[in-house]
C-alpha positions as a Markdown table, in Angstrom:
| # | Residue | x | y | z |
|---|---|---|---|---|
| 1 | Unk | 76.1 | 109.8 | 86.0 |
| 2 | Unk | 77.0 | 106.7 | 87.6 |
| 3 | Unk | 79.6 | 106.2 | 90.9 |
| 4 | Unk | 82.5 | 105.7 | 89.0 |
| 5 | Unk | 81.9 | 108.5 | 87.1 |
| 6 | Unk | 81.8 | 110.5 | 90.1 |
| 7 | Unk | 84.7 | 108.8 | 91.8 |
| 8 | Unk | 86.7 | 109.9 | 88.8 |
| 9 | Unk | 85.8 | 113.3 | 88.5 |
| 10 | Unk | 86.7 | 113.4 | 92.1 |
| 11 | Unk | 89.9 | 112.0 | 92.1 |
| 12 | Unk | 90.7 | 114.2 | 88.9 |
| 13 | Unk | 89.8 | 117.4 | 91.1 |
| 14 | Unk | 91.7 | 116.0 | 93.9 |
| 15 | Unk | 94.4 | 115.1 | 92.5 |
| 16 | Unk | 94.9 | 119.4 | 91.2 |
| 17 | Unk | 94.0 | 120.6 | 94.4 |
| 18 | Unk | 97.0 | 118.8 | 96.1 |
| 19 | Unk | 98.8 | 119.8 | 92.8 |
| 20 | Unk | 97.8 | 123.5 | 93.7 |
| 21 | Unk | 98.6 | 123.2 | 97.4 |
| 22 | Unk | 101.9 | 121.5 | 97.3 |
| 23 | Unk | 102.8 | 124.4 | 94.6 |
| 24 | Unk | 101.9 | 127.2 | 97.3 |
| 25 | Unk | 103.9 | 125.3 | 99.7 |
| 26 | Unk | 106.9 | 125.1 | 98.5 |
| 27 | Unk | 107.3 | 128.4 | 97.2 |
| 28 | Unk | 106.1 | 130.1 | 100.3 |
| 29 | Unk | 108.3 | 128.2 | 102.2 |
| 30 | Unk | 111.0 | 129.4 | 100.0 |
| 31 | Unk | 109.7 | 133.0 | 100.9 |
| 32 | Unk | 109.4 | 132.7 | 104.6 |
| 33 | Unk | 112.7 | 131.5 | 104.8 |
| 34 | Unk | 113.7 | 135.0 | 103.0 |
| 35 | Unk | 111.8 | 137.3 | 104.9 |
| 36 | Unk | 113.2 | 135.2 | 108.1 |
| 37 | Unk | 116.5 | 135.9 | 106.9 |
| 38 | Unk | 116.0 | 139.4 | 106.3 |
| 39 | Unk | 114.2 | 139.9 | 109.4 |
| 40 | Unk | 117.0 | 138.6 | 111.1 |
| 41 | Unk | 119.6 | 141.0 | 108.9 |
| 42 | Unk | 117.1 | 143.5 | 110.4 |
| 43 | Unk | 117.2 | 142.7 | 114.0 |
| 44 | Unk | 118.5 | 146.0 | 115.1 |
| 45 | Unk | 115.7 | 148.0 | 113.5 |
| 46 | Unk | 112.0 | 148.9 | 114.5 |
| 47 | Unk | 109.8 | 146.1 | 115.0 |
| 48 | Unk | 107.7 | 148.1 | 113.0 |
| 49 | Unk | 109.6 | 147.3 | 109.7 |
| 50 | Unk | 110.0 | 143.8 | 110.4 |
| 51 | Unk | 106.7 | 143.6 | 111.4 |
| 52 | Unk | 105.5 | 145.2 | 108.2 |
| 53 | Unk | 108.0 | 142.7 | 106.1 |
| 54 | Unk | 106.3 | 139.6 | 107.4 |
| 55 | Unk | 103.0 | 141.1 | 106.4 |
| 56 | Unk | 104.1 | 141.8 | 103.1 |
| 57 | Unk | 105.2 | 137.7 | 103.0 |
| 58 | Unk | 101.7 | 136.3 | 104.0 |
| 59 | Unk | 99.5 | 138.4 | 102.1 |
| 60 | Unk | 101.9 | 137.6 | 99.2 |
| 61 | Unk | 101.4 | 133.8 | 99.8 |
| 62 | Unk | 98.1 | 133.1 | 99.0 |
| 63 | Unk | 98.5 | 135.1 | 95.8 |
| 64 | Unk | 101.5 | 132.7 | 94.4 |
| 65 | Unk | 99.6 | 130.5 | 92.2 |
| 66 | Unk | 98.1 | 133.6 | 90.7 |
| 67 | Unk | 101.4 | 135.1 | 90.1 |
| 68 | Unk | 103.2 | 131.6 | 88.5 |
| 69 | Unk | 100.6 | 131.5 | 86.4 |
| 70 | Unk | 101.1 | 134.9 | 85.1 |
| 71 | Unk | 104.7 | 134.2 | 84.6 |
| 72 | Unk | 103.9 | 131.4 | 82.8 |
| 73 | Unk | 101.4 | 132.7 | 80.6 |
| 74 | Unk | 104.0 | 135.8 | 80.0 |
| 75 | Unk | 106.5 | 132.9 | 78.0 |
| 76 | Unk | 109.2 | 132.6 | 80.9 |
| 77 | Unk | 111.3 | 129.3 | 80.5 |
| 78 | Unk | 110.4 | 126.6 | 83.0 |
| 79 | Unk | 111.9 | 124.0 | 84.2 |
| 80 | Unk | 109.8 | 120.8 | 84.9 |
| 81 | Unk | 110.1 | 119.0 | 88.4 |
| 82 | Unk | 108.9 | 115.9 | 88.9 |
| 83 | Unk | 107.6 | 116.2 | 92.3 |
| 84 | Unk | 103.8 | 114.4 | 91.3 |
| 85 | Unk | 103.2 | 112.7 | 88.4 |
| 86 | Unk | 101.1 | 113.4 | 85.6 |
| 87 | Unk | 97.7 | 112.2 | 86.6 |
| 88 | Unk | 96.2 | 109.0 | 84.8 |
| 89 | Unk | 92.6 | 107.9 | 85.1 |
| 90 | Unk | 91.8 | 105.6 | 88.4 |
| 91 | Unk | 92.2 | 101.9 | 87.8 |
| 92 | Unk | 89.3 | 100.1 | 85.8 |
| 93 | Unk | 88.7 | 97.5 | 88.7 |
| 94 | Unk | 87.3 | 100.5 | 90.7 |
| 95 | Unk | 84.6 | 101.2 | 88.1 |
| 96 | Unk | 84.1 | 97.4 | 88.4 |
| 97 | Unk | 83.4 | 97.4 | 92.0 |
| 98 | Unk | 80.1 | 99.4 | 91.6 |
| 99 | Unk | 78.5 | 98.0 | 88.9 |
| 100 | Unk | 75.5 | 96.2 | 90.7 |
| 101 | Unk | 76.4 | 92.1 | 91.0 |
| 102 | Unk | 74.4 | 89.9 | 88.7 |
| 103 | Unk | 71.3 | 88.5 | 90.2 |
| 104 | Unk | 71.5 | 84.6 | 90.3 |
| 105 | Unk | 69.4 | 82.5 | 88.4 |
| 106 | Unk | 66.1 | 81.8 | 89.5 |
| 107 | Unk | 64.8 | 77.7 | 89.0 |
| 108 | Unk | 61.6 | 77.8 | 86.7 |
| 109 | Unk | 59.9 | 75.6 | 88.5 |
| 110 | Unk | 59.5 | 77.6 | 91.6 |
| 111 | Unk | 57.2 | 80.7 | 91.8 |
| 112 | Unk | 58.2 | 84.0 | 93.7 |
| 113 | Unk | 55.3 | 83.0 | 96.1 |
| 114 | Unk | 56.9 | 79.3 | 97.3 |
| 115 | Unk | 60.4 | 81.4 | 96.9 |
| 116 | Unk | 59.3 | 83.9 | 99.8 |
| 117 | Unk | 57.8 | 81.5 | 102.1 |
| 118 | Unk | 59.2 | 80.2 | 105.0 |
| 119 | Unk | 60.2 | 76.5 | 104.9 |
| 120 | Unk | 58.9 | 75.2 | 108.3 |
| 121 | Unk | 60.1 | 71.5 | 108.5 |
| 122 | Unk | 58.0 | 69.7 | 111.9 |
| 123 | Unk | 58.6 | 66.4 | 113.4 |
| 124 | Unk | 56.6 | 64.4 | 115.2 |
């Protein structure tokens, strides 16, 4: 496996995981804003209940993936938004840039031995 290959399947993996968090974002934002409303419709009861409703919401959060998958897999209609867009393999020039550079070409008539050495030039 060479470094573009890896760079790919990185970006690949990369490019889900902001897919997955940008998915728990937005919908746990859209039930923290509930709960803040409710909790503020509840104002007047026990801290205890709004206390236990905003509990409820954050171990509910981290489950929200889980949970649109399910629905999903269950057949409910979906509507596609186009917040990211589908993903496409990186750019070939990036595969490019770390292939090793050709060596240049060496002149026949010189040896590795007169390549390596020093050229001392003294005047007199």
């Amino acid at each position: 496996m060479n470094a573009a290959d890896v760079l790919s399947t990185l970006d690949h993996w990369g490019f889900s995981l902001a897919r997955v968090l940008l998915t728990v974002l937005w919908q746990s934002s859209i039930v923290f804003a509930a709960v803040a409303g409710l909790s503020w419709l509840l104002r007047k009861r026990r801290a205890g209940v709004r206390h236990a409703l905003w509990l409820a919401a954050l171990l509910v959060a981290p489950v929200l993936p889980l949970l649109t998958m399910v629905v999903s897999q269950a057949g409910a209609p979906q509507a596609p938004v186009g917040v990211l867009p589908t993903y496409t393999e990186p750019a070939p020039f990036l595969a490019a840039a770390f292939e090793p550079a050709p060596s240049p070409p060496v002149p026949a008539d010189l040896s590795g031995r007169e390549m390596l050495a020093p050229k001392v030039h003294v005047s007199v």
